[in-house]
N, C-alpha and C positions, 0 to 999 in steps of 0.2 A: 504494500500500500504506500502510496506517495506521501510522502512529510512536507510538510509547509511552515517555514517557520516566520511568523508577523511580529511584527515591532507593532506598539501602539504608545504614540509619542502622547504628549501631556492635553493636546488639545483633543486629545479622544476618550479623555476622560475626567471630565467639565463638570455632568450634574449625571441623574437618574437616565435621560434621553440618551445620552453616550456609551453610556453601558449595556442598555437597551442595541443600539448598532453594534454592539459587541459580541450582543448574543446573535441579532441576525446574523454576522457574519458567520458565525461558530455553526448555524444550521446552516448556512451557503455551502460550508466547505465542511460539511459532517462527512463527507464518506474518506477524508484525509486524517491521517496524523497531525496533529499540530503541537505547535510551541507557541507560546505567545512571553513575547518579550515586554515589561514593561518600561516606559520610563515613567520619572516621578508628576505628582500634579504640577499643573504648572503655575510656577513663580515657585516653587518650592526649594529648588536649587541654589536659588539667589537669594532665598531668605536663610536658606545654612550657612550659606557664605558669607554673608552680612552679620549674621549673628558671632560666628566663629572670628572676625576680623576686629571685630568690634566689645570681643570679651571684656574687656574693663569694663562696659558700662552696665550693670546687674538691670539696671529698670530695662535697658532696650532688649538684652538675653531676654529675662522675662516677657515681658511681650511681645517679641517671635516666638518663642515659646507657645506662648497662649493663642497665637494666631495659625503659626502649625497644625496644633491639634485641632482648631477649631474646622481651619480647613479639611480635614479630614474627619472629624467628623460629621460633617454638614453633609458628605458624599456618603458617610456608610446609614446617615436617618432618612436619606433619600432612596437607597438602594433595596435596604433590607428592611423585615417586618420586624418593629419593634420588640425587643425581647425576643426574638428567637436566636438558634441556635448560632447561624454565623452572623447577624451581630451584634451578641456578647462577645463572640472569639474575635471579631475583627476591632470593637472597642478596647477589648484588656489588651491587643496587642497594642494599638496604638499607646496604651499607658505603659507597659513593658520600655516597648522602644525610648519613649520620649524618656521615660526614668533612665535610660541606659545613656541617651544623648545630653543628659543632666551634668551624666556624672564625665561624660567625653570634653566639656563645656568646663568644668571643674577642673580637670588638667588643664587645661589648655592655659586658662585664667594663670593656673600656677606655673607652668612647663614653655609656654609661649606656642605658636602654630606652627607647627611644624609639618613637614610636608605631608607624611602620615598622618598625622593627626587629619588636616585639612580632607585627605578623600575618606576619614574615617565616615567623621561628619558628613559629606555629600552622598556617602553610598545611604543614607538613613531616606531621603526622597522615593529612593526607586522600593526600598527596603518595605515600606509601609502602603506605597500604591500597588504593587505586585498581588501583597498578602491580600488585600482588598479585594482585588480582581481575582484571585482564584476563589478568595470567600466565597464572591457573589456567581462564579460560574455553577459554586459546588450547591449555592443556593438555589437556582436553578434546575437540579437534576441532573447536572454534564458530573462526568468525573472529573476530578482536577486535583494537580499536585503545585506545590509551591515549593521551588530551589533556589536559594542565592547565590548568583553568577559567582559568588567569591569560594563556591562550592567546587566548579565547576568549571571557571576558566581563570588558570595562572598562567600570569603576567612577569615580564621583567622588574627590576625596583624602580623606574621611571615612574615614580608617583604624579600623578597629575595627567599621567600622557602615556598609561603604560602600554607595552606591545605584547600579546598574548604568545605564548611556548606553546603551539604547539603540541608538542609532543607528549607533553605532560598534560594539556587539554584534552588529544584524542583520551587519555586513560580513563582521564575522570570522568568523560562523557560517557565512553563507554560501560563503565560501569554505574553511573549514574541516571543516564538519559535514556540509553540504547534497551535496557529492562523493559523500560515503562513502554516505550514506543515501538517496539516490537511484538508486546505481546497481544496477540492474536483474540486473548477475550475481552478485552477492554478496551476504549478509545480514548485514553486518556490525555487531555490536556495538560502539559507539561509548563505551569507559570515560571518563569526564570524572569529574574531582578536584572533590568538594562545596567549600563554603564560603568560596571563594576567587575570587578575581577579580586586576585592577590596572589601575594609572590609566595617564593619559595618556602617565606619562613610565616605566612600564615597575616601578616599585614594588608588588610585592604590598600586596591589601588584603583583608581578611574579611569576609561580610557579615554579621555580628554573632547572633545566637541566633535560631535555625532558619535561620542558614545552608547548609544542604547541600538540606534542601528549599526553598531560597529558588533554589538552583540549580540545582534542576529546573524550577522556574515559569518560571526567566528565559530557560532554554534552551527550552522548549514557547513562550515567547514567540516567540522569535527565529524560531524555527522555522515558526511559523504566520504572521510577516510575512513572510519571506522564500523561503518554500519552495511547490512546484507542489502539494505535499498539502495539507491542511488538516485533515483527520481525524488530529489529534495530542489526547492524552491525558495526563495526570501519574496513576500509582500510586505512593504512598508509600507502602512498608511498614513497618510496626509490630511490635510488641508487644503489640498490643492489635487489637478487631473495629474499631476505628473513634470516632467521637465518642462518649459515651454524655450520653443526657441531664443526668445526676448523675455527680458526683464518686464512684463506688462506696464510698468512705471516710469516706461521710456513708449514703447509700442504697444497703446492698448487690444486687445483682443489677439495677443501676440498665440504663434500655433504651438499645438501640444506636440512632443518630439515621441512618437508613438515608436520607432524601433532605436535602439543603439547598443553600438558592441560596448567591449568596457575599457578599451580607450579615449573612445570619442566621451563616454561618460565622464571618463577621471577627469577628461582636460576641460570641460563643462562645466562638474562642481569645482575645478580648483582656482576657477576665474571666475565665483563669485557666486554661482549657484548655490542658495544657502538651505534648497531642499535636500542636498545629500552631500557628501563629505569622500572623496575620492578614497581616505583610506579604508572605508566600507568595501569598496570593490576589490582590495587585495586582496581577501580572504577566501573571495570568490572565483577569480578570474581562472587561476590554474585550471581548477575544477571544470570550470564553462556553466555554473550553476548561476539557473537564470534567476532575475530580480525585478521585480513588479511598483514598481510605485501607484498605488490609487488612491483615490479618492475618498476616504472615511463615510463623506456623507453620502456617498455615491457606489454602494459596493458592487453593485449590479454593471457599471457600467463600462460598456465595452472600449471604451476608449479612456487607455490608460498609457505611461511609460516603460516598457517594456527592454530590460537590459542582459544583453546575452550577446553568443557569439555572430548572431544575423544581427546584419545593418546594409542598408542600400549606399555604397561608396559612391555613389555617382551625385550626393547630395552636400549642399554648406546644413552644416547642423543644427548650429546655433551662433549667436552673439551673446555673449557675455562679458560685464565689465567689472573692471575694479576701479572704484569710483576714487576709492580716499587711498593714491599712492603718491610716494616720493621717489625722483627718481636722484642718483648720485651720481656724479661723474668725478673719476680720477685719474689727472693729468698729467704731462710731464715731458716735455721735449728734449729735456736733457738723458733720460731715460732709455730711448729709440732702441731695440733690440736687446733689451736688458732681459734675460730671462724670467720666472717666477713672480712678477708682478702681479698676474691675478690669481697665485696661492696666496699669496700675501694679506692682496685685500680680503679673501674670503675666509681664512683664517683667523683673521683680525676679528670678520663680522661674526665667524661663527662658535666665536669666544663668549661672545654676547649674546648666544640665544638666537639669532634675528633670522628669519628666511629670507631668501632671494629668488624672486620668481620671472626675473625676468636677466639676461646680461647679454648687451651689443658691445662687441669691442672691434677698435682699429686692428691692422693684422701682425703690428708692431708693436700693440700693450702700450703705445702713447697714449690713446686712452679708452677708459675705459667708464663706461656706462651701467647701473643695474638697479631694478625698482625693488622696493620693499614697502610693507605695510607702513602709512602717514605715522601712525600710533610710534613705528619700533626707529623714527627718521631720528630724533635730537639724540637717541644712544648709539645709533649707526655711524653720525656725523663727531660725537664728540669720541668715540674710540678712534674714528681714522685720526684724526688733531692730535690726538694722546700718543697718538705712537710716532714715533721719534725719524721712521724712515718716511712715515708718507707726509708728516709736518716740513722736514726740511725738502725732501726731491719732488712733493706732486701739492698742483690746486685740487683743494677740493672742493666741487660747487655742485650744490642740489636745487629742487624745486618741486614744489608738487603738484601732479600731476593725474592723467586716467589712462588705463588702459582697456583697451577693445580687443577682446580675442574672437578669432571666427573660426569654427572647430570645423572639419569632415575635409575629406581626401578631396575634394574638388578646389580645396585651395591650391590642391598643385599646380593646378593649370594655371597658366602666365596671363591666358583670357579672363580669369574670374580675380588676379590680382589687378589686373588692369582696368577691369567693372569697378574695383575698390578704390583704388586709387583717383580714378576719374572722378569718379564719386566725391571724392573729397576734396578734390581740386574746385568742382562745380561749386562749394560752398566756403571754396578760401581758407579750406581749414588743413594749418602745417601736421604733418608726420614730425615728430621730435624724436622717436624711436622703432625699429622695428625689431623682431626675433619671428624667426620660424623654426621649427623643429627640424632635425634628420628625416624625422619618418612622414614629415608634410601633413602632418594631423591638423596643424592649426595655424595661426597669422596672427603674429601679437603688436599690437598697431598703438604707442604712444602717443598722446594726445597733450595739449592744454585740458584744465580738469571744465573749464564752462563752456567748450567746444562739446561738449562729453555727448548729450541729449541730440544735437544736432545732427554729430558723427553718426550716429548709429540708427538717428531715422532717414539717413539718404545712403547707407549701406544697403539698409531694410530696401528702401524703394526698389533699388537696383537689382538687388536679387531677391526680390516678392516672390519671382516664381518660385524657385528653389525652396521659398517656407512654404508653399504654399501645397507644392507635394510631397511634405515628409508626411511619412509612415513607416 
């Protein structure tokens, strides 16, 4: 029997109504295995973190505190019949946990935040809407189990942004997961807690933004090394149909991107796409294990984002931008053929945490150019200053800036760079940078940041047809 395993992110689980679409989907896809991933209610996340940051002040703890709970229990007197059986057990656990996160709160006051401590704290979100949602499935009549990812997927010690083992994953799945969902008399719904994992020695660890559907990838992983099926699937639900070509907030009524492999996907969410998170699709891609994005309020419906190894190459896929970037250049004529210049600078940058998502350089390392997030610019700017070789031999001048990327193999073609570029010309607006890939997946096109809107509705114009027949 085929496995499915669903993410259901925070806005899928609002009030009584949501949980309700929870159940229909649960009889949509009754003749499947499932797993259902949870993440936490939403704003829950940001209220641990704020709490956790903010430990000295006892009156603000205390009232996130009391707003946590309240949030959560607002959703289990809406869900379940008062006094019965699951919600008592879903109440006492909410008191359980929060008494448990009292006393995590109590160290921290004395200990300071430390990085564990800090995804101790954050895994307590997903910890308590999970239980919720398997409560109310079991309310129901479905069978359902409830597992905490930290059971079931270890992680490196990369607190905050951990990267799942693997190997030590397939074990625990399989003797964890693979029972439940294999066995032949039962249908059981397997509840696992998003975004969370732990390392070797038993420490919770997060895995950093699109963690919850990074925990469904990793379980569809495990799942398809270790298991007698192999017909396993990821649905993540949304908020939305799916990818859309355009940012609707640039191009209204922009089209929904119904096939893509999982290249064209990575290079899609990694410029900007904030429905999915490229390193979701690592876990998957080996495999060729397909991935469903739809629509929550829409389960029925057949037009959705579909991510596998079918994709029509003859297609531009999408535009995506990144609105709030700085770009950097570092110069230097007296330099001209000097080897390792840009180990230098990236070394330099990548002492300091920062990514670099884009770099144009001269073919001599006179100079060189690379964007990074606006946010990570005055620490990127004051480390090249601080270091002693790039202060005396090279200018360094930034500015910030947008970038436009245009993902699918027909950028190859010299004709559809040429639609671009004309494109842009017609509206007087300068290229400040470009970068393309080896493998011609995409076209990263630097802009002034208030040209941004402009760029990308006479891009659109120009190749309308092209959005106009993806599928």
């Amino acid at each position: 029997m085929a496995i499915i395993v669903m993410k259901f992110g925070g806005s899928c689980l609002t009030d009584k109504n949501a949980f309700c679409k929870i159940l229909d989907i649960s009889k949509i896809y009754k003749e499947v295995k499932k797993v259902y991933v949870a993440s936490a209610l939403s704003g829950i996340t940001d209220l641990l973190l704020k709490t956790a940051e903010m430990i000295q002040d006892d009156k603000n703890t205390d009232k996130n505190i009391a707003l946590i709970e309240k949030k959560h229990i607002d959703i289990i007197e809406q869900i379940f019949k008062e006094d019965s059986e699951h919600y008592i057990k879903a109440k006492d656990w909410i008191d359980d946990k929060l008494s448990e996160l009292e006393d995590i709160f109590a160290d921290i006051k004395e200990f300071g935040l430390e990085p564990y401590y800090k995804d101790y704290v954050l895994s307590f979100g997903e910890i308590l809407s999970t239980y919720i949602l398997n409560q109310y499935l079991l309310s129901n009549g479905l069978d359902s189990i409830y597992i905490p990812a930290n059971k079931v997927i270890i992680t490196d010690d990369e607190f905050n942004n951990a990267y799942p083992l693997y190997n030590l994953t397939n074990s625990r799945t399989k003797r964890l997961l693979i029972p439940l969902l294999e066995n032949p008399n039962k249908n059981t719904i397997v509840c696992v807690t998003g975004f969370i994992g732990r390392n070797k020695i038993g420490y919770i660890t997060t895995l950093g933004r699109g963690g919850s559907d990074y925990t469904a990838t990793i379980l569809a992983h495990s799942l398809y090394d270790i298991g007698d099926d192999n017909n396993i699937k990821v649905i993540l639900w949304k908020d939305v149909d799916g990818l859309l070509a355009i940012n609707p907030k640039y191009v209204p009524n922009s089209s929904l991107i119904k096939n893509l492999d999982y290249d064209e996907a990575k290079h899609i969410a990694n410029f900007g796409a904030k429905i999915l998170h490229p390193k979701c699709l690592e876990a998957i891609e080996k495999d060729k294990i397909p991935l469903e994005i739809r629509n929550f309020d829409k389960p029925l419906e057949i037009n959705f984002t579909n991510i596998s190894e079918s994709s029509d190459k003859d297609q531009i896929k999408g535009i995506s931008a990144v609105e709030f970037a700085t770009i950097i250049t570092v110069s230097s004529g007296s330099m001209v053929d000097v080897p390792g210049v840009l180990a230098k600078i990236f070394k330099t940058i990548s002492k300091n945490k920062i990514s670099v998502s884009l770099v144009a350089q001269s073919s001599s390392e006179i100079s060189t150019s690379f964007i990074i997030n606006e946010k990570d610019a005055n620490k990127a700017i004051q480390a090249l200053k601080n270091s002693k070789y790039f202060s005396e031999f090279f200018e360094i001048k930034w500015e910030n800036v947008a970038v436009i990327n245009i993902t699918g193999l027909k950028i190859l073609e010299t004709k559809t760079k040429a639609e671009i570029f004309n494109a842009l010309f017609r509206k007087n607006i300068n290229v400040r940078a470009i970068s393309q890939s080896h493998d011609e997946l995409n076209l990263s096109i630097v802009i002034d940041r208030g040209e941004l809107v402009d760029a990308i509705n006479i891009i659109h114009d120009d190749l309308y047809e092209e959005f106009k027949g993806l599928n």
